[in-house]
Every structure is written in C-alpha cells, then in structure tokens.
C-alpha positions as CSV (number, residue, x, y, z in Angstrom):
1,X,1.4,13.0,16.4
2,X,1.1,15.1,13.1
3,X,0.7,13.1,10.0
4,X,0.9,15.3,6.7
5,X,-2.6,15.5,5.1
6,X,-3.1,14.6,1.2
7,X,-7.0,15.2,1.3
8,X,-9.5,16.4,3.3
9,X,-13.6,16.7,2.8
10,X,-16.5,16.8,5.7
11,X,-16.0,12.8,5.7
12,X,-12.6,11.7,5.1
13,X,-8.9,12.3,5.4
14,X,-6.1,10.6,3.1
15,X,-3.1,10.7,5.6
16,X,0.4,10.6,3.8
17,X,1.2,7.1,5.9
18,X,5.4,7.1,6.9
19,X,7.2,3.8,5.9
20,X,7.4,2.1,9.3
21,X,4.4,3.7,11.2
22,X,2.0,1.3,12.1
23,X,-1.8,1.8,11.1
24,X,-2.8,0.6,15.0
25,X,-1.0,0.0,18.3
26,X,-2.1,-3.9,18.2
27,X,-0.3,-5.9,21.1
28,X,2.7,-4.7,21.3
29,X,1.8,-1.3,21.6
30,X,3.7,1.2,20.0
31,X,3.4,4.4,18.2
32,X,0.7,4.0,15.6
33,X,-1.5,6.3,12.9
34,X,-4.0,6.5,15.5
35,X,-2.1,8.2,17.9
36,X,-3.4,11.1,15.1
37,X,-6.8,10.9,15.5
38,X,-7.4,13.4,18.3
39,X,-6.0,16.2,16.0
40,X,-8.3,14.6,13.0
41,X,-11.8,15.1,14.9
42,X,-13.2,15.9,18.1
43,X,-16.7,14.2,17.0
44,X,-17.7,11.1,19.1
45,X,-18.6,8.8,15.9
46,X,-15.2,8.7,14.8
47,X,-12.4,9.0,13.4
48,X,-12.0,5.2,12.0
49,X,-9.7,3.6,9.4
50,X,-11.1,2.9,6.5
51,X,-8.7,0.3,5.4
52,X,-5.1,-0.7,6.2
53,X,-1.6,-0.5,5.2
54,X,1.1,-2.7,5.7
55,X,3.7,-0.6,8.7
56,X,6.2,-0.8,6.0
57,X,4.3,0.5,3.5
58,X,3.7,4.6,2.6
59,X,1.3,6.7,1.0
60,X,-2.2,7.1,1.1
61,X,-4.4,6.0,4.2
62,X,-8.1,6.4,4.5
63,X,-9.9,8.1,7.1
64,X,-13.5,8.0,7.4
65,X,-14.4,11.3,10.4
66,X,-18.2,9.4,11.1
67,X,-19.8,6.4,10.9
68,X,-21.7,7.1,8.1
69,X,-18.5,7.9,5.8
70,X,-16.9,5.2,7.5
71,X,-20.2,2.6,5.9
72,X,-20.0,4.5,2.7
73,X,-15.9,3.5,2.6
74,X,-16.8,-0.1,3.3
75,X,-19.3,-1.0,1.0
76,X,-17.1,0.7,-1.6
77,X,-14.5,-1.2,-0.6
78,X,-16.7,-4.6,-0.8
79,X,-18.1,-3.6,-4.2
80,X,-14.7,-3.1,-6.0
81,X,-15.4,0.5,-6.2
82,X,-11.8,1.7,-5.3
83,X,-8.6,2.8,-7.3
84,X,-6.0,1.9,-6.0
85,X,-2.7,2.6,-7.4
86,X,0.8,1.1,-5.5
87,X,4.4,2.0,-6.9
88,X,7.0,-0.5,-6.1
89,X,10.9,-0.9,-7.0
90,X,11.5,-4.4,-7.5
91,X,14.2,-6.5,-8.0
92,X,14.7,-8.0,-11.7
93,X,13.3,-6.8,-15.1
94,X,10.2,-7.8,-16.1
95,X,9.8,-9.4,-19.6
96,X,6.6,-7.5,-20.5
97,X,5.7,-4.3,-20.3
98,X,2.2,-5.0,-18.6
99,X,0.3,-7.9,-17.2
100,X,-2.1,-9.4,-14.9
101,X,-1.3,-11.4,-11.6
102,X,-4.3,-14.2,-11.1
103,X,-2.9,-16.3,-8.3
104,X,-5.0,-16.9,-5.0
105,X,-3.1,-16.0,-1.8
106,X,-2.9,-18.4,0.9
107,X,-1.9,-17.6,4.6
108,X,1.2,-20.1,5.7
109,X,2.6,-20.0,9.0
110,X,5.9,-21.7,10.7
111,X,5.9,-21.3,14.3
112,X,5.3,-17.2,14.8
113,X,6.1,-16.2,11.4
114,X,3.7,-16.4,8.5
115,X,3.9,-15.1,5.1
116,X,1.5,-15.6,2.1
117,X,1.7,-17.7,-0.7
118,X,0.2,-18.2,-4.2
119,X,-2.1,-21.7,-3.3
120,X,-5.3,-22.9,-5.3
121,X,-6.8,-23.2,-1.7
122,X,-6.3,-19.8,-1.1
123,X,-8.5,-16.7,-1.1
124,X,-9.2,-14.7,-5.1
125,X,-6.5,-12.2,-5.5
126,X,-6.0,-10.2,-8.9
127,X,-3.3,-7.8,-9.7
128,X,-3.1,-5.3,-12.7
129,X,0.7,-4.4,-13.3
130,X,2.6,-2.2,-15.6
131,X,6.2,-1.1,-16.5
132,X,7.1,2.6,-15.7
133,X,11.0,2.4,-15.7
134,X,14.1,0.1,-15.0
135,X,17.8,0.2,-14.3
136,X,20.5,-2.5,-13.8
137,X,18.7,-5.1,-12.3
138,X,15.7,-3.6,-11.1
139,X,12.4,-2.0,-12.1
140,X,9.8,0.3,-11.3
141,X,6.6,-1.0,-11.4
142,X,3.0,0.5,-11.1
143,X,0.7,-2.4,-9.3
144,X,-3.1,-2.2,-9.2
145,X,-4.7,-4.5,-7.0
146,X,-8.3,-5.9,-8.3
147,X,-8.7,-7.3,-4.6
148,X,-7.6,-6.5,-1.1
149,X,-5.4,-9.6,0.3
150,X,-2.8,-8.8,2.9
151,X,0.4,-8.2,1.2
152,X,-1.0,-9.2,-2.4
153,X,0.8,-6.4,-4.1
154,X,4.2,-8.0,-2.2
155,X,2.9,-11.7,-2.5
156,X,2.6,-11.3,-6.0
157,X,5.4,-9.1,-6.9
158,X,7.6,-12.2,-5.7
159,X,5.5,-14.8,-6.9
160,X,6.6,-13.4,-10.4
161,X,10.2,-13.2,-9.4
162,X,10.1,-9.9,-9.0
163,X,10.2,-9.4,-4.8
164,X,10.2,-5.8,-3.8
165,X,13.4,-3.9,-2.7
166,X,13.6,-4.0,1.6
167,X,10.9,-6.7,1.6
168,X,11.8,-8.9,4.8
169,X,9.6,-11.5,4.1
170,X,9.6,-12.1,0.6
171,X,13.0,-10.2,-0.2
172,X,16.3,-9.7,1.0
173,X,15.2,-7.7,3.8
174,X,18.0,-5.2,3.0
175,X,17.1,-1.5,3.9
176,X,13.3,-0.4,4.1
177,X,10.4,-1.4,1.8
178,X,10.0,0.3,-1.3
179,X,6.1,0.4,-1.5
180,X,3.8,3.5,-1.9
181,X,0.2,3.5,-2.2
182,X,0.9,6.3,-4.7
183,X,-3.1,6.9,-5.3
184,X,-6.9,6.1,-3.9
185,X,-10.0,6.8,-5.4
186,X,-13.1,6.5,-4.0
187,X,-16.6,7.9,-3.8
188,X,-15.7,11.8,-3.0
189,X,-11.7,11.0,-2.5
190,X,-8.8,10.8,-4.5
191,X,-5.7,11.7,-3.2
192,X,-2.0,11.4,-4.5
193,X,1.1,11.1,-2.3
194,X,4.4,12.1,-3.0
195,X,7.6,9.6,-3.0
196,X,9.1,8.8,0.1
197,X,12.6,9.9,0.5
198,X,13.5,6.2,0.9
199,X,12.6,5.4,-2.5
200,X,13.8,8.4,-4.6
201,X,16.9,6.9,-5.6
202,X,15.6,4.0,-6.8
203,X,13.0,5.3,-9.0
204,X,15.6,8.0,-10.5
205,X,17.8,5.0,-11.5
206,X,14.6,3.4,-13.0
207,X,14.2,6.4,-15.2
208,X,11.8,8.8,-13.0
209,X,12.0,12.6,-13.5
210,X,12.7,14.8,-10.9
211,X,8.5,16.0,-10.7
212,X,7.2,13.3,-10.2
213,X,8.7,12.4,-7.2
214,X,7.4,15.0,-5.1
C-alpha cells in the first residue's frame, strides 16, 4: 500500500490519511495505514503511529520511524505542544464568527454502539473554532482542538448544533465525512494536506477559492 507523503525528516512521516482508511487493522482486520509501514522503514525500532485518526477522517497522520522520535511525539503530545488544525463542513450557520468549545466528553454506550457526549463527568476537552465560509445552510469551519478526545472535533461540532456533513453518529450519516486534519505542528514537523476530493464541493459553496483546495 502507497500512502502519498506530506512530510518527511530522519524521524517522522506526515502521511496524507484517505477518508475511510483505517489507522490499524484492530479486530476485524482489514486494510489499514499500517499495511504502509514496510515501504516507510526497514529499521527494527519502528515505524509507529504517533497518534490516530478517526477511519473517516483525512489529512495529516504522524509517523514517528524510531522509538526515540516516537517518545519525542508523545511527550509533545502530553505537554500540549501540538498544532493541530481540522477543517470541517458542517451543517447550519454559526452565529459568531469565532468561539471556544469547553464541554467535557463523556463515552456513552447502548449495546455495541457508543458515541460521545458533552457530560460534567466526563474527561477536559477544549476546542478553538472559527468561521472561514458558508453557503445555504451550511458552513465551513476551521476547528482547533486544545485536547485530544476521541471525536472531540465531531462531539463538539454537534454539541453546538452544528454536526458535520457524512457524520454517522452525530449526523445524518449521508455520504462520507467531511473532516480534514488540514495541519500538524510539532517539534521538527509541520505538514499541510490538500482537500480531499470528497469535500471540494462543499467548501466551494462555502466560499473557498480554487488554491486552496489543493
């Protein structure tokens, strides 16, 4: 499996994650980003993921090629020392054009399914958000996560009444996800990836010029 590149140094790889593609095989099985890693490294101490990404969600996935780079990743990671920059198209129009999300994320689960919910009981989770464009009835939205729940940029997005186009747990479900981790920064990294195909059309509606997109 060949996964485009977006950076590259001595001790890390951004991949360009597809919508859909899994980060590992888990249970099921399955095709998965690690099914990459042969072609990443040949070294015994590694590759490893650095961090994860919903399968639904595109864009930029960290890479660390040793252990070493791998530690460096994770106590940046601990520390708050990441950018991380997610675009979304959501449904509805947001009445601001920038705000903060401070709303602990709880995991609730009804027989196999589980999704997660804003819940005092729940784990810190802070999310920076701003206004790039919007069209009828829905909005482009740049979302930086303070924290790293699982699915806080979706979680939140729809605790605001704003869920994300394709979202199948906290949307309609209707087509695929329109989510891109759009940028990381970290120690030596920073990477940027290009719009997914899936989410072109939306964005151009929401105002987005033809450069940026690529």
């Amino acid at each position: 499996m060949e996964i485009p590149i977006l950076f590259q140094d001595s001790g890390f790889v951004v991949l360009n994650k597809p919508a859909g593609l899994k980060v590992h095989p888990g249970p099921a099985g399955g095709p998965s980003v690690e099914d990459a890693f042969p072609g990443l490294s040949r070294r015994k101490d590694g590759p490893w993921l650095a961090h994860r990404l919903d399968a639904d969600t595109a864009g930029c996935l960290l890479v660390a090629l040793r252990k070493a780079a791998l530690l460096e990743a994770q106590a940046a990671f601990a520390a708050g020392r990441v950018e991380k920059t997610y675009w979304a198209a959501v449904r509805g129009t947001p009445p601001a054009a920038e705000g903060t999300v401070d709303a602990p994320l709880f995991k609730r689960s009804t027989g196999r399914a589980w999704r997660m919910v804003a819940d005092p009981a729940g784990q810190p989770a802070v999310t920076d958000w701003r206004l790039l464009g919007q069209g009828p009835g829905i909005a482009w939205l740049e979302f930086r996560p303070r924290t790293g729940r699982t699915h806080q940029v979706r979680a939140h997005a729809a605790a605001l009444g704003w869920p994300l186009l394709g979202d199948p747990v906290y949307g309609d479900g209707q087509g695929m996800l329109h989510l891109l981790a759009r940028r990381l920064r970290l120690l030596s990294v920073d990477a940027t990836a290009p719009v997914p195909g899936h989410m072109r059309e939306a964005l151009r509606v929401c105002g987005a010029k033809e450069e940026v997109l690529f």
